[in-house]
PyMOL Python script that loads the backbone (N, CA, C, O; Angstrom):
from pymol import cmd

cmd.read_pdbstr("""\
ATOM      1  N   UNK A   1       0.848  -1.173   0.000  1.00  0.00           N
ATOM      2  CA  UNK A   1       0.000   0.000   0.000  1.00  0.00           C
ATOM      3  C   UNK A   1       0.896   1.240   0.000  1.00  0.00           C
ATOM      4  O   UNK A   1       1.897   1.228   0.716  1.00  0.00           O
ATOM      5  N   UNK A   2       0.656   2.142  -0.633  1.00  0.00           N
ATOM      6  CA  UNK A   2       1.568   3.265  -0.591  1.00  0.00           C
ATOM      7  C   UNK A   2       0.483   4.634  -0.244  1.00  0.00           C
ATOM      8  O   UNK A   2      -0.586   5.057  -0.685  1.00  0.00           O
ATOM      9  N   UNK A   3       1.478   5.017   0.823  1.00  0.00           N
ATOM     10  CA  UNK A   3       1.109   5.945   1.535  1.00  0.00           C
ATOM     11  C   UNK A   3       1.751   7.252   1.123  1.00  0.00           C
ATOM     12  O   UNK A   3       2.861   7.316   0.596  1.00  0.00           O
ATOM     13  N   UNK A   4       1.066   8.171   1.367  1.00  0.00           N
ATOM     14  CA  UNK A   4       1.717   9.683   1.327  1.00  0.00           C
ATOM     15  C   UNK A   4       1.463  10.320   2.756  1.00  0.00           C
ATOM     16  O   UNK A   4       0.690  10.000   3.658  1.00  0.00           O
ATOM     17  N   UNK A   5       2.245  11.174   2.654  1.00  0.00           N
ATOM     18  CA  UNK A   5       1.594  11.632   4.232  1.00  0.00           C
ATOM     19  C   UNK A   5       2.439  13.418   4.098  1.00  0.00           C
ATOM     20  O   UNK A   5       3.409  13.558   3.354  1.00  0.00           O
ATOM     21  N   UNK A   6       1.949  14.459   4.817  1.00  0.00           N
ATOM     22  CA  UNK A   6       2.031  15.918   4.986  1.00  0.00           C
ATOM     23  C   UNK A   6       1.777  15.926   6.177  1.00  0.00           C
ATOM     24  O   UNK A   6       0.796  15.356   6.653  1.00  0.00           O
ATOM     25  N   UNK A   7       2.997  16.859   7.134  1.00  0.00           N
ATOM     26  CA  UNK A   7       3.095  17.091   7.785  1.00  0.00           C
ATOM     27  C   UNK A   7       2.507  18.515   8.283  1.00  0.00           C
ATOM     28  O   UNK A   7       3.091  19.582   8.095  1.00  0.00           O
ATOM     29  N   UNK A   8       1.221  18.368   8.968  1.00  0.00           N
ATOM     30  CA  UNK A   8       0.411  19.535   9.120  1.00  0.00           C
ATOM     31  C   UNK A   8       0.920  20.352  10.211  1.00  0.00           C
ATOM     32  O   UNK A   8       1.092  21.405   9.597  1.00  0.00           O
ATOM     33  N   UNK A   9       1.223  20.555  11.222  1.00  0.00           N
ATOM     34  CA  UNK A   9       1.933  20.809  12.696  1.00  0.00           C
ATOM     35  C   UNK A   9       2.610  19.620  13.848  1.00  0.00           C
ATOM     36  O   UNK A   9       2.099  18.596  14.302  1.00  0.00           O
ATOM     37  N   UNK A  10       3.595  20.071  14.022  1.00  0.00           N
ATOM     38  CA  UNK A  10       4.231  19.272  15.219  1.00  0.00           C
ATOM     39  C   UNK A  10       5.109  20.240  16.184  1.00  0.00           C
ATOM     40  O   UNK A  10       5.660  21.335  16.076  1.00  0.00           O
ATOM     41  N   UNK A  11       4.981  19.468  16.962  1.00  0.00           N
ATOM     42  CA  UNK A  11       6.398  19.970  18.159  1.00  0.00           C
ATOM     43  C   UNK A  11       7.097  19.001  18.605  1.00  0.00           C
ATOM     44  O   UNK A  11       7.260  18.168  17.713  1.00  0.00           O
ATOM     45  N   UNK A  12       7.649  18.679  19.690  1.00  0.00           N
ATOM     46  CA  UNK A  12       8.936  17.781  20.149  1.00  0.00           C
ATOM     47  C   UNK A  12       7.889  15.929  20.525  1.00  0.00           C
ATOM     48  O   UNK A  12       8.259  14.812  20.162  1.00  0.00           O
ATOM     49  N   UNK A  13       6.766  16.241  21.225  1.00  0.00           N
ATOM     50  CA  UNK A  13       5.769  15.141  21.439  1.00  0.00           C
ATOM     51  C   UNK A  13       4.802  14.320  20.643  1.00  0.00           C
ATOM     52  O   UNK A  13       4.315  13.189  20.661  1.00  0.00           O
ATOM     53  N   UNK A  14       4.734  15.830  19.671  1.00  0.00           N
ATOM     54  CA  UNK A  14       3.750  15.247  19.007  1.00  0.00           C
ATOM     55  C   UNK A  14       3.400  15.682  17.397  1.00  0.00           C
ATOM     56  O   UNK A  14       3.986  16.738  17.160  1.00  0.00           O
ATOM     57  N   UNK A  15       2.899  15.370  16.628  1.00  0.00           N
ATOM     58  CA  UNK A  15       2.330  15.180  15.344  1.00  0.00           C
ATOM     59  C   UNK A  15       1.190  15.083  14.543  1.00  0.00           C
ATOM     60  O   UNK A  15       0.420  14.124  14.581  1.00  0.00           O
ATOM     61  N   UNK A  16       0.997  16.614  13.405  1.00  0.00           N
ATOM     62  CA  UNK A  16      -0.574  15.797  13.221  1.00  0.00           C
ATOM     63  C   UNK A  16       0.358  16.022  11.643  1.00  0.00           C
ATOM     64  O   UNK A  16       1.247  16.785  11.264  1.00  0.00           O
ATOM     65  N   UNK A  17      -0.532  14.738  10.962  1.00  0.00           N
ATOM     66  CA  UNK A  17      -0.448  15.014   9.770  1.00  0.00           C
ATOM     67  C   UNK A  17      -1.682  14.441   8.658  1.00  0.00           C
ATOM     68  O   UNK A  17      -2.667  13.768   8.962  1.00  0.00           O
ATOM     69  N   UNK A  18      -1.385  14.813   7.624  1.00  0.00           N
ATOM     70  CA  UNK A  18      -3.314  14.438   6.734  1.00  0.00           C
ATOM     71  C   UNK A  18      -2.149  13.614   6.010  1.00  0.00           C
ATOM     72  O   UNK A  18      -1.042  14.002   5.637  1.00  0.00           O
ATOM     73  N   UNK A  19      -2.779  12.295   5.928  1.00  0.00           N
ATOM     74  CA  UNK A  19      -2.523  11.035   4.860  1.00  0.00           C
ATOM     75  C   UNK A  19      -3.279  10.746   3.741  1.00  0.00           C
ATOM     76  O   UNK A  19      -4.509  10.782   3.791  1.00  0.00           O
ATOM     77  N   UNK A  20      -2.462  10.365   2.388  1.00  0.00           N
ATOM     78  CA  UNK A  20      -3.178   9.820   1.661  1.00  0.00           C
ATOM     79  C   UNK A  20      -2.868   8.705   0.596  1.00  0.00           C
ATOM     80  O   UNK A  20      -1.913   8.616  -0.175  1.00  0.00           O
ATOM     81  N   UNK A  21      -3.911   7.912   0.771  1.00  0.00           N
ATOM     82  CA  UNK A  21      -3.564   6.492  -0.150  1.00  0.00           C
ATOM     83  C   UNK A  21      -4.531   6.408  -0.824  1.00  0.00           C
ATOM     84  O   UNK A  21      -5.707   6.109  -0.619  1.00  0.00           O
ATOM     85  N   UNK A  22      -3.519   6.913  -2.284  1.00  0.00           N
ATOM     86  CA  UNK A  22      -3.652   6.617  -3.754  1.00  0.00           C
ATOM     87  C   UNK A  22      -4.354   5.526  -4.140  1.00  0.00           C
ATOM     88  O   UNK A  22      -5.329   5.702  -4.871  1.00  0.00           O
ATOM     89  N   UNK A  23      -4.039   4.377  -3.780  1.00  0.00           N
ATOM     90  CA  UNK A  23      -4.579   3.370  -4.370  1.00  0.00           C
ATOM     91  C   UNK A  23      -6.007   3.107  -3.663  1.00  0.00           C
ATOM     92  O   UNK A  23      -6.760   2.166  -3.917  1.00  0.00           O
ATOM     93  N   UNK A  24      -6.205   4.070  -2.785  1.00  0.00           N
ATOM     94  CA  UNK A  24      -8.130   3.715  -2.132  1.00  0.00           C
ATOM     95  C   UNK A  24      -8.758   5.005  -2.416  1.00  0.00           C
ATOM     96  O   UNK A  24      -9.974   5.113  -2.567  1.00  0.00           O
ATOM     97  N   UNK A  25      -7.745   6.216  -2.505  1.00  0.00           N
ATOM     98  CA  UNK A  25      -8.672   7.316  -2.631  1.00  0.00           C
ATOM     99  C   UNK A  25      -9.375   7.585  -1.023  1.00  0.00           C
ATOM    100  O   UNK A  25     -10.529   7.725  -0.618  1.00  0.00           O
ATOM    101  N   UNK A  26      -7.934   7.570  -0.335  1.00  0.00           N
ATOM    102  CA  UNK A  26      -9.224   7.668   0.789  1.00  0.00           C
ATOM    103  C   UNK A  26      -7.958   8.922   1.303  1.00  0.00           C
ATOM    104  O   UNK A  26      -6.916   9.037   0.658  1.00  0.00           O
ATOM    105  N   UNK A  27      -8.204   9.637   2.322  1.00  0.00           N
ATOM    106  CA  UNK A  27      -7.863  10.910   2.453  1.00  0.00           C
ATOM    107  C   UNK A  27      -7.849  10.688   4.169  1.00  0.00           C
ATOM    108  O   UNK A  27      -8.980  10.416   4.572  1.00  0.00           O
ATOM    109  N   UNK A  28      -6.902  10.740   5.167  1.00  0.00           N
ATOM    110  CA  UNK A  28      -6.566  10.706   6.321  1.00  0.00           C
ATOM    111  C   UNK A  28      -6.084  11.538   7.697  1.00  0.00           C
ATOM    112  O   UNK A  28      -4.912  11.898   7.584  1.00  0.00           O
ATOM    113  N   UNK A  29      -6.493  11.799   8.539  1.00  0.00           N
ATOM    114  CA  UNK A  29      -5.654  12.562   9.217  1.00  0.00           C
ATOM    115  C   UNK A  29      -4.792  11.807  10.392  1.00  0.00           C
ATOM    116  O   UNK A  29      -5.492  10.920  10.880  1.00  0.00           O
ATOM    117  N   UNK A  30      -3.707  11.864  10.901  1.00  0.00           N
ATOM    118  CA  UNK A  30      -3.401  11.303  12.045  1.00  0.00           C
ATOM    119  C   UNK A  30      -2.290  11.717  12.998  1.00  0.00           C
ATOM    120  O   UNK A  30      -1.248  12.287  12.676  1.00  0.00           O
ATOM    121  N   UNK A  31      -2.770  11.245  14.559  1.00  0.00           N
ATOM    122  CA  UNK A  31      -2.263  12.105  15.676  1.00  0.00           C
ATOM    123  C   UNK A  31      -0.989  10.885  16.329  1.00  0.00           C
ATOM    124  O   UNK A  31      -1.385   9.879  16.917  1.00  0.00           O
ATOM    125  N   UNK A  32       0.474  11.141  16.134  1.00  0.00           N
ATOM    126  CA  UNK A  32       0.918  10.707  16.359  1.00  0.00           C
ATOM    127  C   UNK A  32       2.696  11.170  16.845  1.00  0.00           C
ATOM    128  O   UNK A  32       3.130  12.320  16.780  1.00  0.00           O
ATOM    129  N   UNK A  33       3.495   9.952  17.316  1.00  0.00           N
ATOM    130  CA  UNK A  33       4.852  10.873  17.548  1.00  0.00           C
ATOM    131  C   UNK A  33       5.554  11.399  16.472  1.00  0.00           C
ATOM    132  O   UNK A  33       5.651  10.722  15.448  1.00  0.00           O
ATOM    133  N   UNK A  34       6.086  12.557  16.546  1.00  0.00           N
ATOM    134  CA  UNK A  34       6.888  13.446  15.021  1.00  0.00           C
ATOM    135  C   UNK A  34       7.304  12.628  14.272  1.00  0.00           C
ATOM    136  O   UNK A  34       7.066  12.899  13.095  1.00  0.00           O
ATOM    137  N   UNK A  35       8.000  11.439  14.494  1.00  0.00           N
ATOM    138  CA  UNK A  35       9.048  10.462  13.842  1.00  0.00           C
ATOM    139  C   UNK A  35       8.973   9.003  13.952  1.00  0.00           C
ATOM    140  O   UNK A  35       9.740   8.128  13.550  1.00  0.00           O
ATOM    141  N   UNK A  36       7.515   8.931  14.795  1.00  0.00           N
ATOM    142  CA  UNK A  36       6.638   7.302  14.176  1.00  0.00           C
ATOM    143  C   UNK A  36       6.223   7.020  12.445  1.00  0.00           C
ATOM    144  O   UNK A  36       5.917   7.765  11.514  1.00  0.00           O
ATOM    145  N   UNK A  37       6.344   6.018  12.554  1.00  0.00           N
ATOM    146  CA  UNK A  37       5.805   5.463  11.221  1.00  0.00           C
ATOM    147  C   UNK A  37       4.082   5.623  10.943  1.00  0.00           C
ATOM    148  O   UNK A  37       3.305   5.169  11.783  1.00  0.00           O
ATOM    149  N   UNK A  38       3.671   6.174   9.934  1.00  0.00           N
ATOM    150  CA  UNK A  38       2.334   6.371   9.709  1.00  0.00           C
ATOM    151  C   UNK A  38       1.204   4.869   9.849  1.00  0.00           C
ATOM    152  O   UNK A  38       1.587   3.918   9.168  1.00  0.00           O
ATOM    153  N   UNK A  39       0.299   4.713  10.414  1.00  0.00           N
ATOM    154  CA  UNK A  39      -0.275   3.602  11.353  1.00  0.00           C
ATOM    155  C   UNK A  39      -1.562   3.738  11.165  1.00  0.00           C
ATOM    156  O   UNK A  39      -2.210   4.540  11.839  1.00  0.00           O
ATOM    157  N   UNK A  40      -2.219   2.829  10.045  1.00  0.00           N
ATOM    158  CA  UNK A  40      -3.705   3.252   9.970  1.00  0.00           C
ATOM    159  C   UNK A  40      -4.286   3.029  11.091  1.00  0.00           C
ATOM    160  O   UNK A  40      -5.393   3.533  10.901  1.00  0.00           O
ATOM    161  N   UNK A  41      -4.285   2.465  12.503  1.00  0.00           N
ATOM    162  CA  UNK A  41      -4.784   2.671  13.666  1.00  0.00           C
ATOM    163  C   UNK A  41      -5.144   4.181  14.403  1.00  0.00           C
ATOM    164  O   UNK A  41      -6.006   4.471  15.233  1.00  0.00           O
ATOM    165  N   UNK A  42      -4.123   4.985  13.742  1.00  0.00           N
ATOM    166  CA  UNK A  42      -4.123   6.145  14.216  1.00  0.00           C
ATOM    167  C   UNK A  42      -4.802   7.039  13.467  1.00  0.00           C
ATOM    168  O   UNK A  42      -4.977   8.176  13.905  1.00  0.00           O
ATOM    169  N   UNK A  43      -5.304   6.640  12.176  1.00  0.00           N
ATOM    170  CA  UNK A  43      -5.826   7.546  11.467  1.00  0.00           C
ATOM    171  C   UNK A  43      -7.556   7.561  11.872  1.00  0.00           C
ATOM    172  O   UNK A  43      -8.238   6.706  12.436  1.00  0.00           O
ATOM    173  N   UNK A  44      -7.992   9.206  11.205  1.00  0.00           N
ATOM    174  CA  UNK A  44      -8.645   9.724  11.639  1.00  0.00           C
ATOM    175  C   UNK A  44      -9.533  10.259  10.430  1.00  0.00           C
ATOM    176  O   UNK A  44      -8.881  11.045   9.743  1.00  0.00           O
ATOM    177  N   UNK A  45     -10.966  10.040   9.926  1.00  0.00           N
ATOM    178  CA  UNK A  45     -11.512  10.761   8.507  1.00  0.00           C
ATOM    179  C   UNK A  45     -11.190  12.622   9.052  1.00  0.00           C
ATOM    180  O   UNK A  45     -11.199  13.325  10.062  1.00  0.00           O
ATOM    181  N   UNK A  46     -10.904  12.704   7.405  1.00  0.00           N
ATOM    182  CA  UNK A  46     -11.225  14.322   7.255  1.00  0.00           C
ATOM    183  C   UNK A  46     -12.208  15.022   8.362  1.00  0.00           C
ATOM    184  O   UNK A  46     -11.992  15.704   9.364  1.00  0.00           O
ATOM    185  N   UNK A  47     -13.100  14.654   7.872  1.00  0.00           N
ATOM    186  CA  UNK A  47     -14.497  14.996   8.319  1.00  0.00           C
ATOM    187  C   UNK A  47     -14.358  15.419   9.930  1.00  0.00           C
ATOM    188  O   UNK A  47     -14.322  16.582  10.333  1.00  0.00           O
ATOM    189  N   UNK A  48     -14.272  13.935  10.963  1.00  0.00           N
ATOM    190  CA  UNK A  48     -13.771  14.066  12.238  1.00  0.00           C
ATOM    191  C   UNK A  48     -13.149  15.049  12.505  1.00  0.00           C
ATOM    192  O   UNK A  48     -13.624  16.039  13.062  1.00  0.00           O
ATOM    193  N   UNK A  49     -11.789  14.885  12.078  1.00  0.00           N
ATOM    194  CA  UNK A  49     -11.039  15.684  12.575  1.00  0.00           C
ATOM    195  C   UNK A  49     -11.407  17.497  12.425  1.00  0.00           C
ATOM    196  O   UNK A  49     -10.974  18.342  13.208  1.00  0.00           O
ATOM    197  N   UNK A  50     -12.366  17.801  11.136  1.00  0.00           N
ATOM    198  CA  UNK A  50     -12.175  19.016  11.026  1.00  0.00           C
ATOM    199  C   UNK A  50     -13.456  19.106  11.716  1.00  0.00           C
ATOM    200  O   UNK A  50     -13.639  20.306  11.920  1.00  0.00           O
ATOM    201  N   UNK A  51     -14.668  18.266  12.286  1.00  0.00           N
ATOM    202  CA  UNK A  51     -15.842  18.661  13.153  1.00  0.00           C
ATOM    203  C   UNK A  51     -15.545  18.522  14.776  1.00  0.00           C
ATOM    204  O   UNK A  51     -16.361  18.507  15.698  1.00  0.00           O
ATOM    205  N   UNK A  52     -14.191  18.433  14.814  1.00  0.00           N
ATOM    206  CA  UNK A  52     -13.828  18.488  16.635  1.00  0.00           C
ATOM    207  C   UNK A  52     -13.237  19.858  16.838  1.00  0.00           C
ATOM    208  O   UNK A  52     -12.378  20.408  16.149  1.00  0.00           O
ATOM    209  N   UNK A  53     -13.942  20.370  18.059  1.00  0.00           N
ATOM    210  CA  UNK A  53     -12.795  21.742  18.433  1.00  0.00           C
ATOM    211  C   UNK A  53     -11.401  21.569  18.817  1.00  0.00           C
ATOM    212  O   UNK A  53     -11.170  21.108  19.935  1.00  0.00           O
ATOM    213  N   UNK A  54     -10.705  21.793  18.253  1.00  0.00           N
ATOM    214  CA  UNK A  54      -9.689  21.691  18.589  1.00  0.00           C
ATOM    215  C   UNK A  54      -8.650  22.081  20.253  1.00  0.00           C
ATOM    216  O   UNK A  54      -8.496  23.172  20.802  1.00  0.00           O
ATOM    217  N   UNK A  55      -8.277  21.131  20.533  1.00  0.00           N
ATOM    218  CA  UNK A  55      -8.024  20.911  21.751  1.00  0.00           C
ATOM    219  C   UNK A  55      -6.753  21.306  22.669  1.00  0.00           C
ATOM    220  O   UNK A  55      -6.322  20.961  23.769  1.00  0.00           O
ATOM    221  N   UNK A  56      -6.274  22.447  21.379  1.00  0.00           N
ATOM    222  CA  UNK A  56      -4.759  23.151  22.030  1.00  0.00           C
ATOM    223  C   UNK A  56      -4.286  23.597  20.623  1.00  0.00           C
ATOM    224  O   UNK A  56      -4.673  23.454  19.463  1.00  0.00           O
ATOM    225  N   UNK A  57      -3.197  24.244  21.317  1.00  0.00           N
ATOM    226  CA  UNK A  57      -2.576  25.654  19.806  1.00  0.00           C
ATOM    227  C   UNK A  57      -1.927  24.253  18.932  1.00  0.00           C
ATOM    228  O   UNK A  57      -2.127  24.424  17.730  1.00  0.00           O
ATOM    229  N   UNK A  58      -1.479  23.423  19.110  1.00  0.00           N
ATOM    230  CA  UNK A  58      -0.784  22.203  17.939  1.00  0.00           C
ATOM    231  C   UNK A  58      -2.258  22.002  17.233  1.00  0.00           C
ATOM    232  O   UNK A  58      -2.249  22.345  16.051  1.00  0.00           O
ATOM    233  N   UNK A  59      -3.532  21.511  17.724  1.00  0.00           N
ATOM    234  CA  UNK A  59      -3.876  20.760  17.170  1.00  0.00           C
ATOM    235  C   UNK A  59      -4.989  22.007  15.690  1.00  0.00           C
ATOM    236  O   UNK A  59      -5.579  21.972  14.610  1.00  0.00           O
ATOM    237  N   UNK A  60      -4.540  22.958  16.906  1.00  0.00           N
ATOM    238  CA  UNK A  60      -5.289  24.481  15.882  1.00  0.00           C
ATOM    239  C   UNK A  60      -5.122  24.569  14.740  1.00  0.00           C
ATOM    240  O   UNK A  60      -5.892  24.564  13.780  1.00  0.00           O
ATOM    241  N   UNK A  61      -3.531  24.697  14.900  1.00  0.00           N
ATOM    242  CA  UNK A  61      -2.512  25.005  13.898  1.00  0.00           C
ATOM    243  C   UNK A  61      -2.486  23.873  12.781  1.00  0.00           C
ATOM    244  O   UNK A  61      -2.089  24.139  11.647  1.00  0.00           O
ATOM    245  N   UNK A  62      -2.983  22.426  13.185  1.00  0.00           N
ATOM    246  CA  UNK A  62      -2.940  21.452  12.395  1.00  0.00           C
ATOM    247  C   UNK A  62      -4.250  21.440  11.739  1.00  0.00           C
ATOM    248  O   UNK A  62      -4.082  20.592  10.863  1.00  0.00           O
ATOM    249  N   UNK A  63      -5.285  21.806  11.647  1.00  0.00           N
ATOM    250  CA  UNK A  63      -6.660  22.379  11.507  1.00  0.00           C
ATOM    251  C   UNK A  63      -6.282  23.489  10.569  1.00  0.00           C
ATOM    252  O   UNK A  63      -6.548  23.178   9.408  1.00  0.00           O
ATOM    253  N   UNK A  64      -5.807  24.553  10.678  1.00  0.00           N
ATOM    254  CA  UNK A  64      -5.746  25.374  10.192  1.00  0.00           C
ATOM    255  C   UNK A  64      -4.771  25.312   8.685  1.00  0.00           C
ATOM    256  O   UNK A  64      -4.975  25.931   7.641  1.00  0.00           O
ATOM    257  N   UNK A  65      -3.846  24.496   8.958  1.00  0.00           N
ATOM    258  CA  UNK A  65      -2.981  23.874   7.880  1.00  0.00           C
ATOM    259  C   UNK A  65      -3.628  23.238   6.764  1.00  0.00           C
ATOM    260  O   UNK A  65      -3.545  23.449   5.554  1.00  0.00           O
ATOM    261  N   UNK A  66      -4.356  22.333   7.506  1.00  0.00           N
ATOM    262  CA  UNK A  66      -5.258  21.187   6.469  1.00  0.00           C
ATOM    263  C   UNK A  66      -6.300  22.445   5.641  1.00  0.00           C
ATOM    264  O   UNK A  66      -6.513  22.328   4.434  1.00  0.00           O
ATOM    265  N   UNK A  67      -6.812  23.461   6.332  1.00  0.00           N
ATOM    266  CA  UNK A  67      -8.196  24.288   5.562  1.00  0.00           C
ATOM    267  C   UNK A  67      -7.004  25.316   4.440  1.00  0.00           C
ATOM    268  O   UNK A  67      -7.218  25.475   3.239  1.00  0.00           O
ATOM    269  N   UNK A  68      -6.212  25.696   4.926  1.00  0.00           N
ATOM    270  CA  UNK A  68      -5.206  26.625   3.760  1.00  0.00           C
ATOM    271  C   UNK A  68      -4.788  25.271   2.926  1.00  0.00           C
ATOM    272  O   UNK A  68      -5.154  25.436   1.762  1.00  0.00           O
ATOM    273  N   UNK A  69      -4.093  23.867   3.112  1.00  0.00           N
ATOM    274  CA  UNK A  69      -3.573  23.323   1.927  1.00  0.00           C
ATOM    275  C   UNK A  69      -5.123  22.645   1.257  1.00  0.00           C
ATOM    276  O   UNK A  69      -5.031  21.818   0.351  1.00  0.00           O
ATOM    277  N   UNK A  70      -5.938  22.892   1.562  1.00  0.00           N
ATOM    278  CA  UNK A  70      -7.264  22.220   1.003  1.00  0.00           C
ATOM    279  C   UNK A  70      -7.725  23.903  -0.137  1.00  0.00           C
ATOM    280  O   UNK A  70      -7.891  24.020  -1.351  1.00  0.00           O
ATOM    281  N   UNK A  71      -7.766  24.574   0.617  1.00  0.00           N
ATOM    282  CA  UNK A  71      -8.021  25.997  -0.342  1.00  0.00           C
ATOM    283  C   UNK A  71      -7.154  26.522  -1.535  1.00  0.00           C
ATOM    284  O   UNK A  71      -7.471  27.129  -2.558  1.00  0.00           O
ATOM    285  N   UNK A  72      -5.558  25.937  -0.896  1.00  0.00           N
ATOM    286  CA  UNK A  72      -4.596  26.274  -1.768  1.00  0.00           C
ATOM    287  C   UNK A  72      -4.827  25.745  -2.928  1.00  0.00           C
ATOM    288  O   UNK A  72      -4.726  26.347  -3.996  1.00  0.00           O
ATOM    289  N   UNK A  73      -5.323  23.982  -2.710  1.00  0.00           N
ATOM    290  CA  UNK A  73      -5.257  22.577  -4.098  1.00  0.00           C
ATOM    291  C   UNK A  73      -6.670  23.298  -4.463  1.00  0.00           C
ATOM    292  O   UNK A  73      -6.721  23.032  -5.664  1.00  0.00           O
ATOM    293  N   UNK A  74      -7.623  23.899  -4.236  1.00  0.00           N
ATOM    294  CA  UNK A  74      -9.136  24.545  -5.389  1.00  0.00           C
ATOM    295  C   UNK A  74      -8.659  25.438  -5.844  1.00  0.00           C
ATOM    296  O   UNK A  74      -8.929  25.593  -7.035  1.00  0.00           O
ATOM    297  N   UNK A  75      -7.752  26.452  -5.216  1.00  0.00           N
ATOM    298  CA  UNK A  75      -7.670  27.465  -6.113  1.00  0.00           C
ATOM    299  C   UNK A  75      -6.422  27.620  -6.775  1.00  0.00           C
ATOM    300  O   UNK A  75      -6.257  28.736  -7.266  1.00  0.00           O
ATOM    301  N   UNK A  76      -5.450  26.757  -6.930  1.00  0.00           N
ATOM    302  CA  UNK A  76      -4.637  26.724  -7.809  1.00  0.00           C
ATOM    303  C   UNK A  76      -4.982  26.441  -9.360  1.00  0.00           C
ATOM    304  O   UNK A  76      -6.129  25.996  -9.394  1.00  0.00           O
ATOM    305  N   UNK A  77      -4.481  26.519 -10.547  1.00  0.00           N
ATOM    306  CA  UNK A  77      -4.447  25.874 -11.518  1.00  0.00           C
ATOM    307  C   UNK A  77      -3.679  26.671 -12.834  1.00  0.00           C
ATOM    308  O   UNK A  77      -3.573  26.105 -13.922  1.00  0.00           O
TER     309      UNK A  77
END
""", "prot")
cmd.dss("prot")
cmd.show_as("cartoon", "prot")
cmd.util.cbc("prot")
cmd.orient("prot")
């Protein structure tokens, strides 16, 4: 399975990043250590993640990342 993965915000503990695998078309987010291996256990739908308040300035900032690189990929071309 091949994975992609973007690194949305981190600090020294922790990690969010949005995943995605090509070959399902499926689109991921996940909360994990900076320099773990990406773990579909840990993943999280789009959706979820962007209908939870966010629960501290990392996970803001990782929220806020995902809505600018989601705005950036519509309005580019």
């Amino acid at each position: 399975m091949t994975v992609l993965a973007y690194n949305l915000a981190n600090d020294i503990k922790s990690s969010w990043r949005v995943v995605f695998v090509p070959d399902e078309l499926h689109l991921y987010v996940e909360f994990c250590p900076p320099d773990a291996e990406t773990d579909p256990a840990d993943w999280m739908s789009v959706d979820d993640f962007l209908a939870r308040r966010p629960n501290g300035a990392l996970h803001e900032r990782a929220r806020d990342s995902l809505v600018s690189l989601i705005c950036k990929a519509l309005t580019e071309r």
